[in-house]
C-alpha positions as CSV (number, residue, x, y, z in Angstrom):
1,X,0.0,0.0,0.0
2,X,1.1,3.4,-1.0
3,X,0.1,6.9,0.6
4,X,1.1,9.9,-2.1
5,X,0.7,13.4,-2.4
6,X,-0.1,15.0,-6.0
7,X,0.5,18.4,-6.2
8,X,-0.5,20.7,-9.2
9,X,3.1,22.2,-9.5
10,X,5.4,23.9,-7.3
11,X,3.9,24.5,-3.9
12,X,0.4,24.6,-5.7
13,X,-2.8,22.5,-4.5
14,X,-1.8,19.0,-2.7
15,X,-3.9,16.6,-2.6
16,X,-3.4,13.0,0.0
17,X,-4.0,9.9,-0.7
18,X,-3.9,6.1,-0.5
19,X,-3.6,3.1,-3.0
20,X,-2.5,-0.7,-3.5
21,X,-1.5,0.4,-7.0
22,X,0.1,3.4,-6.7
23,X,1.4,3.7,-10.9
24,X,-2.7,3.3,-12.0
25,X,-3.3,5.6,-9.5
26,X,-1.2,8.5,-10.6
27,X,-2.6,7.2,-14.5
28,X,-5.7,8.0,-12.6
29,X,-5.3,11.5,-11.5
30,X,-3.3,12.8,-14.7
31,X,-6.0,11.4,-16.8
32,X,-9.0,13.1,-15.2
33,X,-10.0,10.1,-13.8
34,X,-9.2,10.7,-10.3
35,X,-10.9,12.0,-7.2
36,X,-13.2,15.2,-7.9
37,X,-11.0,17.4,-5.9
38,X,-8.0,16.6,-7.8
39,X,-9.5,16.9,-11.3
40,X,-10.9,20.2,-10.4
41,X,-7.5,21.5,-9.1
42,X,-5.4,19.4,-12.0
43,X,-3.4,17.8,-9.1
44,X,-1.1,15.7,-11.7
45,X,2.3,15.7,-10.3
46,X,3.7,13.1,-8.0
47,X,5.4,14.5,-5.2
48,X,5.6,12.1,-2.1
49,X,5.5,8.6,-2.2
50,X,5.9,6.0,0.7
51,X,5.4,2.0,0.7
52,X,3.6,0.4,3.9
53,X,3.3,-3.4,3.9
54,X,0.2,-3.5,5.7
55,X,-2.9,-1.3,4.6
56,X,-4.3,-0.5,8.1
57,X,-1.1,1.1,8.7
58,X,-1.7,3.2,5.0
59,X,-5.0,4.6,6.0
60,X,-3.8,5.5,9.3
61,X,-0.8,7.5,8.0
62,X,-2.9,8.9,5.3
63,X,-5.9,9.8,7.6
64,X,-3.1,11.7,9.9
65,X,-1.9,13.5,7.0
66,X,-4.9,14.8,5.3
67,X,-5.1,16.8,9.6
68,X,-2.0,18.3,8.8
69,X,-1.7,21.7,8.1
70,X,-1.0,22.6,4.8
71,X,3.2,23.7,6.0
72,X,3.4,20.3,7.5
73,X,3.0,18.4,4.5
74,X,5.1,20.9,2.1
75,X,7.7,20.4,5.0
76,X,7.7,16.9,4.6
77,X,8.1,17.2,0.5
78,X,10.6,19.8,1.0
79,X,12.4,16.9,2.9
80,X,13.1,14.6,0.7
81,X,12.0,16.0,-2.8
82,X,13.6,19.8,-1.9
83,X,13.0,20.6,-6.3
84,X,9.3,19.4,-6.0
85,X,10.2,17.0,-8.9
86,X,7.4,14.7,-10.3
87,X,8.7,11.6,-8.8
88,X,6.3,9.4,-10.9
89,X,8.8,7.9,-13.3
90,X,11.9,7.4,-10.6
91,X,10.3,5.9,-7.6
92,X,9.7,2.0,-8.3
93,X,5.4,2.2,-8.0
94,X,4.1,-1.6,-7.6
């Protein structure tokens, strides 16, 4: 299980989430075919990626996240993707 963040470009709109399939989930969202928040803010660039093994653990950290403040979670890109690269097609997805 995978909990992401899309982003619609440099510190733009982020959007949390959580998926077993975490490439057809980005296809998803850059396609228009993702949740109605992130196709109404064109959320299309992956950002933050981390692998849990178990899914109860997934929802939990992706539950916590979406409290966060809106600093919190560009702290936590800023971290470990400093350039806000789209991480979509160097992070190994499934």
């Amino acid at each position: 299980m995978w909990v992401y963040i899309m982003a619609s470009g440099w510190n733009g709109t982020l959007y949390v989430g959580v998926t077993n399939s975490l490439s057809r989930r980005v296809t998803e969202h850059r396609e228009g075919r993702g949740s109605g928040f992130a196709n109404k803010y064109a959320v299309t660039h992956l950002v933050y990626a981390e692998r849990f093994e178990r899914a109860d653990e997934a929802i939990a950290q992706e539950k916590l996240m979406k409290r966060w403040r809106r600093e919190r979670k560009i702290s936590l890109i800023e971290s470990c993707n400093p350039d806000w690269r789209d991480l979509y097609d160097t992070i190994h997805l499934d």
